[in-house]
C-alpha positions as YAML, in Angstrom:
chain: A
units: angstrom
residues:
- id: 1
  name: UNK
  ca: [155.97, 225.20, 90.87]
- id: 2
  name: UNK
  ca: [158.95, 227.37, 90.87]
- id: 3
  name: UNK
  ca: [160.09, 226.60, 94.60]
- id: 4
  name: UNK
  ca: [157.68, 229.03, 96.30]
- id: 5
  name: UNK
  ca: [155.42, 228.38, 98.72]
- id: 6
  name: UNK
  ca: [151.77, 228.70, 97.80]
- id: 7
  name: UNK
  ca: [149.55, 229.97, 100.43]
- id: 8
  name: UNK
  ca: [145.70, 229.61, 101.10]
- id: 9
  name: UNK
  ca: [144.05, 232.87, 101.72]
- id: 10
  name: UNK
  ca: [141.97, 231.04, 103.93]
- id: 11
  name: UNK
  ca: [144.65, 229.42, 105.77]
- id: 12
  name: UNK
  ca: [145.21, 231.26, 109.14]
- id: 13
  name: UNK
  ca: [148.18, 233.48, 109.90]
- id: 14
  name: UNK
  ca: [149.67, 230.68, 113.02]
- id: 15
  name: UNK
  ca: [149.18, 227.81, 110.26]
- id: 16
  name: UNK
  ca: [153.12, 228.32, 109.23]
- id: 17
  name: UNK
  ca: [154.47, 228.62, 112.97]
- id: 18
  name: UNK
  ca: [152.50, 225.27, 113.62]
- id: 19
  name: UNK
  ca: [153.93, 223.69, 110.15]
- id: 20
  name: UNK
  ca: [157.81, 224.67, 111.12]
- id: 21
  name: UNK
  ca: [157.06, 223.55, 114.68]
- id: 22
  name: UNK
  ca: [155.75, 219.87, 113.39]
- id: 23
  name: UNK
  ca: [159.18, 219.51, 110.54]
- id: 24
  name: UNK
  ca: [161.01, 220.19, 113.95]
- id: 25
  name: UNK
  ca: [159.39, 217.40, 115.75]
- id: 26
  name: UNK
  ca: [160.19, 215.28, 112.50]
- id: 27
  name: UNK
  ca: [163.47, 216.35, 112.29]
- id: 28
  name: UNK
  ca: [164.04, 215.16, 116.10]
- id: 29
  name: UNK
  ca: [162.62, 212.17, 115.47]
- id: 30
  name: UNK
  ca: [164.41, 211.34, 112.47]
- id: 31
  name: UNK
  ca: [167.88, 212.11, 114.02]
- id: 32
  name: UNK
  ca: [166.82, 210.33, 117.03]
- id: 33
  name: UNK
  ca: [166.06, 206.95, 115.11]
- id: 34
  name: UNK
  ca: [169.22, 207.02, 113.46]
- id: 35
  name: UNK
  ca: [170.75, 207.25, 116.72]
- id: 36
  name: UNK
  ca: [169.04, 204.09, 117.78]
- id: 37
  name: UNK
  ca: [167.42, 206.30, 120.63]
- id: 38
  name: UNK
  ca: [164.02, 204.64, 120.14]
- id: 39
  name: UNK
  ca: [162.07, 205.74, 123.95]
- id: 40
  name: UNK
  ca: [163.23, 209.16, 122.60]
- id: 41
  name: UNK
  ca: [161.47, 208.27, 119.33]
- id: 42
  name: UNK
  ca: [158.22, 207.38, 120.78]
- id: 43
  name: UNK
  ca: [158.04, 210.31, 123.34]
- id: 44
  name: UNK
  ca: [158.78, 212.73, 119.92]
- id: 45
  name: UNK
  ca: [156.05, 211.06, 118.15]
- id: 46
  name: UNK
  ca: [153.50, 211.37, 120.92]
- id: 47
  name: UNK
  ca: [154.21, 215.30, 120.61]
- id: 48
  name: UNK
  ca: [153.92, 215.54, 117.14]
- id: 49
  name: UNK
  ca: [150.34, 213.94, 116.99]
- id: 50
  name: UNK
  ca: [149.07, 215.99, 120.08]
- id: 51
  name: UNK
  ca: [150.92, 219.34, 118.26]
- id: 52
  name: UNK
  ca: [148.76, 218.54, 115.07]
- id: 53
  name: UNK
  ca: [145.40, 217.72, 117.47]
- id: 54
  name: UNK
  ca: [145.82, 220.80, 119.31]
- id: 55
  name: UNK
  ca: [146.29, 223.07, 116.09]
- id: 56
  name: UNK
  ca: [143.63, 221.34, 114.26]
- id: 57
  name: UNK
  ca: [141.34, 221.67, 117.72]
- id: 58
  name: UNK
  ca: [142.37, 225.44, 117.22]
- id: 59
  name: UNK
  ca: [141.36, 225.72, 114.10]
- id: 60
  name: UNK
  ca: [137.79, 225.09, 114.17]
...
């Protein structure tokens, strides 16, 4: 690949608003453990997996 982004023509038009909002969440949570901030951590992480149940729940 040449650096683009391939996209699924099946994919629906909010799946790249839900994919920015989870590398968000993942960038919090990164900076967060480095920070030794690890209640932050877990409260991050709970987000991200509901963010990704709720998207996939909208999905269907």
């Amino acid at each position: 690949m040449s650096g683009k982004e391939l996209k699924c023509a099946t994919s629906p038009k909010g799946a790249n608003k839900s994919q920015t909002k989870r590398e968000k969440l993942q960038k919090r949570i990164a900076k967060a453990q480095q920070q030794g901030r690890y209640n932050k951590v877990k409260a991050l992480e709970y987000l991200l997996k509901n963010s990704e149940r709720q998207s996939l729940a909208e999905n269907k």
